[in-house]
ChimeraX commands (.cxc) that place a marker at each C-alpha (Angstrom):
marker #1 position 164.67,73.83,-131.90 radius 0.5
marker #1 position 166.63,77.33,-131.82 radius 0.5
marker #1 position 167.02,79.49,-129.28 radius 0.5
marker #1 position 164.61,81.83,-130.31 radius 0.5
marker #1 position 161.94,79.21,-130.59 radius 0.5
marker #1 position 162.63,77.91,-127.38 radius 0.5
marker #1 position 161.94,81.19,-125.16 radius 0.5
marker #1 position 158.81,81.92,-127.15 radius 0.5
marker #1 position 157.76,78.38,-126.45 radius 0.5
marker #1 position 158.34,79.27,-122.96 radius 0.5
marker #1 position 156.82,82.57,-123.13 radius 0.5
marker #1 position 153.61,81.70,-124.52 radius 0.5
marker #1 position 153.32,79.06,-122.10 radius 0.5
marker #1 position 153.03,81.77,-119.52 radius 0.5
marker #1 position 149.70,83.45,-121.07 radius 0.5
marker #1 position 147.93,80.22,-121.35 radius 0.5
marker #1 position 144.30,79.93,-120.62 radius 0.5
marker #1 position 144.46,76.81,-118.16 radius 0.5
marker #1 position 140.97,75.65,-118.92 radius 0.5
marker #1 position 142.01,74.42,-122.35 radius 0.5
marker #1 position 142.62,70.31,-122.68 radius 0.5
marker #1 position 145.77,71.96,-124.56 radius 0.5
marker #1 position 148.13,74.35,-123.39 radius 0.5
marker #1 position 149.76,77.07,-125.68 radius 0.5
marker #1 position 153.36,75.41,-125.38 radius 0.5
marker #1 position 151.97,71.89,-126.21 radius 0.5
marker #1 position 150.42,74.18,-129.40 radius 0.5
marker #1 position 153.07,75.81,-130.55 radius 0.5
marker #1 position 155.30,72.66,-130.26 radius 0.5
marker #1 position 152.90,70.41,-131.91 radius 0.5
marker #1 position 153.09,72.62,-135.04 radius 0.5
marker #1 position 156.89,72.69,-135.33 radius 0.5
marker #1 position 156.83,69.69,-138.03 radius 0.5
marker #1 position 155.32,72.79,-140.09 radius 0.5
marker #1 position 157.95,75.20,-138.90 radius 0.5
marker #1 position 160.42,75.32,-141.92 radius 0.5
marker #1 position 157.53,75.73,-144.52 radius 0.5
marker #1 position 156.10,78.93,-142.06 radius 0.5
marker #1 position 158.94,80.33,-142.77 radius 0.5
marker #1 position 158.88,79.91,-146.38 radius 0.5
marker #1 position 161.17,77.43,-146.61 radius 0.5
marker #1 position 160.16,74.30,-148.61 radius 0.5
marker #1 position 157.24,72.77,-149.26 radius 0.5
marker #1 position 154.11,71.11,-146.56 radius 0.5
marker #1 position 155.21,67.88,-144.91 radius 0.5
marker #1 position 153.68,64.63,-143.72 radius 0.5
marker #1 position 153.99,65.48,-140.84 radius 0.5
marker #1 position 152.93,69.00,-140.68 radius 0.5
marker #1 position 149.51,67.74,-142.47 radius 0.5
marker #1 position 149.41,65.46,-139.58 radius 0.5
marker #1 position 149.96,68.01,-136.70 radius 0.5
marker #1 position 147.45,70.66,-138.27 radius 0.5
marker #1 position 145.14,67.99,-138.41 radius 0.5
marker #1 position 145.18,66.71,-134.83 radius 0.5
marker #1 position 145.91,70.21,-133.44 radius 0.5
marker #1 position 141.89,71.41,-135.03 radius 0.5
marker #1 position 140.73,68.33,-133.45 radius 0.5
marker #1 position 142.20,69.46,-129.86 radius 0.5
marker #1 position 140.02,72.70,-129.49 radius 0.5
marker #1 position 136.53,72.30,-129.44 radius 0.5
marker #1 position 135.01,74.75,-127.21 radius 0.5
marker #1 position 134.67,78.65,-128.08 radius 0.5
marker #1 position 137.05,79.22,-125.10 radius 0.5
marker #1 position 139.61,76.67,-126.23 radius 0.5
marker #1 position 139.29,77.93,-129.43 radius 0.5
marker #1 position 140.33,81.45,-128.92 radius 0.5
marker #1 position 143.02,80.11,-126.76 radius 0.5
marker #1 position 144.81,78.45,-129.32 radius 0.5
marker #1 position 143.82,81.54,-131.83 radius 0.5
marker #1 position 145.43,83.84,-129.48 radius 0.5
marker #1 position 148.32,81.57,-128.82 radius 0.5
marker #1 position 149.02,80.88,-132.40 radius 0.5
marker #1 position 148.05,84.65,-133.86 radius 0.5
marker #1 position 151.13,85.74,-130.92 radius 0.5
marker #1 position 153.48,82.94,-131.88 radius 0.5
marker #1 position 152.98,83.71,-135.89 radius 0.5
marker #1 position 154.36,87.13,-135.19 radius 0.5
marker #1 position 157.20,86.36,-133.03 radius 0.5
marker #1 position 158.18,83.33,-135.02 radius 0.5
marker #1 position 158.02,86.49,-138.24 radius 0.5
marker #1 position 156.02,83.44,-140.40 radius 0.5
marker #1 position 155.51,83.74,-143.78 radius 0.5
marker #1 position 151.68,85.09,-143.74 radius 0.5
marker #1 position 150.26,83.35,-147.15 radius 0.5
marker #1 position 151.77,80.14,-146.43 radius 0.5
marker #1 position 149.95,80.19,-142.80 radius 0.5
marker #1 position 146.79,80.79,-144.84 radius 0.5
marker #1 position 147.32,78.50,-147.12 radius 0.5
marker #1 position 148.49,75.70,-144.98 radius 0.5
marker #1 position 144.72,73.98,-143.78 radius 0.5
marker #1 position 143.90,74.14,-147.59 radius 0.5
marker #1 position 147.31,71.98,-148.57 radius 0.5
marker #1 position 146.57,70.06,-146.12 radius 0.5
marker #1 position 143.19,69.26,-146.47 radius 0.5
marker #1 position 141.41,70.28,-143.00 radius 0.5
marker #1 position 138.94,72.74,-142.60 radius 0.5
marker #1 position 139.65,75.39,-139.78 radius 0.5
marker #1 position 137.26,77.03,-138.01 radius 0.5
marker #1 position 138.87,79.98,-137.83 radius 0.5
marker #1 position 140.74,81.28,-140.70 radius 0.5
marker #1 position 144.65,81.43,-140.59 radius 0.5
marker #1 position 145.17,84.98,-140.80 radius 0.5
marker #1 position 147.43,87.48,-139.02 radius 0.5
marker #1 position 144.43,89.91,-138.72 radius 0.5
marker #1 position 141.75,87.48,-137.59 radius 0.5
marker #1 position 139.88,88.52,-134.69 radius 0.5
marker #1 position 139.68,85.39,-132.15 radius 0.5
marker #1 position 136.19,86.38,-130.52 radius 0.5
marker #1 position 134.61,83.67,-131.43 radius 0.5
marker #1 position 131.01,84.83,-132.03 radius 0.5
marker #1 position 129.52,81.71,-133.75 radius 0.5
marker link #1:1,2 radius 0.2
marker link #1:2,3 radius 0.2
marker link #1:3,4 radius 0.2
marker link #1:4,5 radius 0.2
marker link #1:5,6 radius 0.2
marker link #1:6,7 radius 0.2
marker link #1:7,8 radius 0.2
marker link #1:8,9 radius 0.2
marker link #1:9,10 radius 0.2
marker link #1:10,11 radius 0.2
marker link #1:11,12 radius 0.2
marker link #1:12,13 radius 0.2
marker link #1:13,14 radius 0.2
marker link #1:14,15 radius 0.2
marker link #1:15,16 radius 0.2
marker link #1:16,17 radius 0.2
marker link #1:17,18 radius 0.2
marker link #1:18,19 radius 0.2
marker link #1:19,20 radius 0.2
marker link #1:20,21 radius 0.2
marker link #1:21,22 radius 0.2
marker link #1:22,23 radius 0.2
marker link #1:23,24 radius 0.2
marker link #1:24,25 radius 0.2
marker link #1:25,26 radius 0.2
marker link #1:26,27 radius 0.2
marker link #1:27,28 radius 0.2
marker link #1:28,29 radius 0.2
marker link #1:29,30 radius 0.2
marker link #1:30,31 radius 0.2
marker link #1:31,32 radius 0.2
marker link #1:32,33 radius 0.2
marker link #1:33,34 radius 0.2
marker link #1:34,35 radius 0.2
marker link #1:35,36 radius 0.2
marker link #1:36,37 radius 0.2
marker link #1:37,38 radius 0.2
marker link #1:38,39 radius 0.2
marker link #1:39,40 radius 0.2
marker link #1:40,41 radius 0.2
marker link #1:41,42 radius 0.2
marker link #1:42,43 radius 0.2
marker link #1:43,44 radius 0.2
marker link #1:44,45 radius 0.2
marker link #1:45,46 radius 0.2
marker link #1:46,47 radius 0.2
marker link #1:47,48 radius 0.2
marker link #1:48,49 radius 0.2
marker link #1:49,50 radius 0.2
marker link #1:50,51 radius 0.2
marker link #1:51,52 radius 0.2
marker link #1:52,53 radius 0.2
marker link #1:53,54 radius 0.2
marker link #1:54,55 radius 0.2
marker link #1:55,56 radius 0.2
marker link #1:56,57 radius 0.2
marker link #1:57,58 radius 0.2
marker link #1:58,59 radius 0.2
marker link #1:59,60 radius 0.2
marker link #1:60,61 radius 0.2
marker link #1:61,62 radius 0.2
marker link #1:62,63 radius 0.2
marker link #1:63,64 radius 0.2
marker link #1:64,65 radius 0.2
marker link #1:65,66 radius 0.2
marker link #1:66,67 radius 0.2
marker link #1:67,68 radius 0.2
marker link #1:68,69 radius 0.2
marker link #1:69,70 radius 0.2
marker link #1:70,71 radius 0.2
marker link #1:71,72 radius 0.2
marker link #1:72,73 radius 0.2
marker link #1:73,74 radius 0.2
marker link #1:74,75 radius 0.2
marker link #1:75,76 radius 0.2
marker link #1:76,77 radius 0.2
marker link #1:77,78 radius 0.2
marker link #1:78,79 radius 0.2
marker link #1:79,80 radius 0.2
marker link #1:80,81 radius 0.2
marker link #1:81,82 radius 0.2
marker link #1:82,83 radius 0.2
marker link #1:83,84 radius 0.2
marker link #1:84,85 radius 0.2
marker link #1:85,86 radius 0.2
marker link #1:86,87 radius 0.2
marker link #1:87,88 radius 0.2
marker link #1:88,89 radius 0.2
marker link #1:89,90 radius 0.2
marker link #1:90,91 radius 0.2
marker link #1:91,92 radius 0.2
marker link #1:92,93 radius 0.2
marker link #1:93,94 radius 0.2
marker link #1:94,95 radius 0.2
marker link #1:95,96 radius 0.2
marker link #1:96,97 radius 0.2
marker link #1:97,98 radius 0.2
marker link #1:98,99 radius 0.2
marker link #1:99,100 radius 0.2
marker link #1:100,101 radius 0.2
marker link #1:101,102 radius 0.2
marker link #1:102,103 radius 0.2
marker link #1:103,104 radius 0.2
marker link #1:104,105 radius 0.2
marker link #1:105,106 radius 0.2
marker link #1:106,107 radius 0.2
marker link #1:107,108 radius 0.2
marker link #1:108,109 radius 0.2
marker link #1:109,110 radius 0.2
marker link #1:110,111 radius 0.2
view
């Protein structure tokens, strides 16, 4: 992990909600497997398929929910990830999102 990525791991740690079953560091670093492709290098991974998928199953509630929206929306835009690849990862990989990947997304979750 570089540097960069570590003290942003750290960072966002700091702003997490702590009524969330997961925190925005265990987030962030359970999406790294999809890092490289973020950044719009290479193609979607067996393993990044596999961390998208159990990272939607982690947040359940509407406050865990925006959590991790907030968490990841802050990370995307630190991290500088390619924006049409986030939006297209949940489709490559075959989950359904609740909340669309999107650097202009609003995470008040009203539904």
């Amino acid at each position: 992990m570089g540097k960069s990525l570590v003290i942003m791991v750290v960072i966002l740690a700091l702003i997490v909600n702590p009524a969330c079953s997961i925190s925005c560091q265990e987030a962030v670093t359970k999406i790294l497997p999809c890092e490289i492709y973020l950044l719009g290098f290479g193609g979607v991974s067996a393993p990044c398929c596999q961390a998208v998928a159990e990272l939607n199953q982690l947040a359940k509630s509407k406050p865990e929910l925006k959590a991790l929206c907030i968490c990841l929306k802050q990370a995307a835009q630190w991290l500088h990830i390619n924006h049409d690849r986030a939006r297209q990862l949940p489709g490559l990989c075959h989950v359904t999102t609740p909340i669309p990947i999107d650097p202009n997304v609003s995470c008040d979750i009203n539904h």
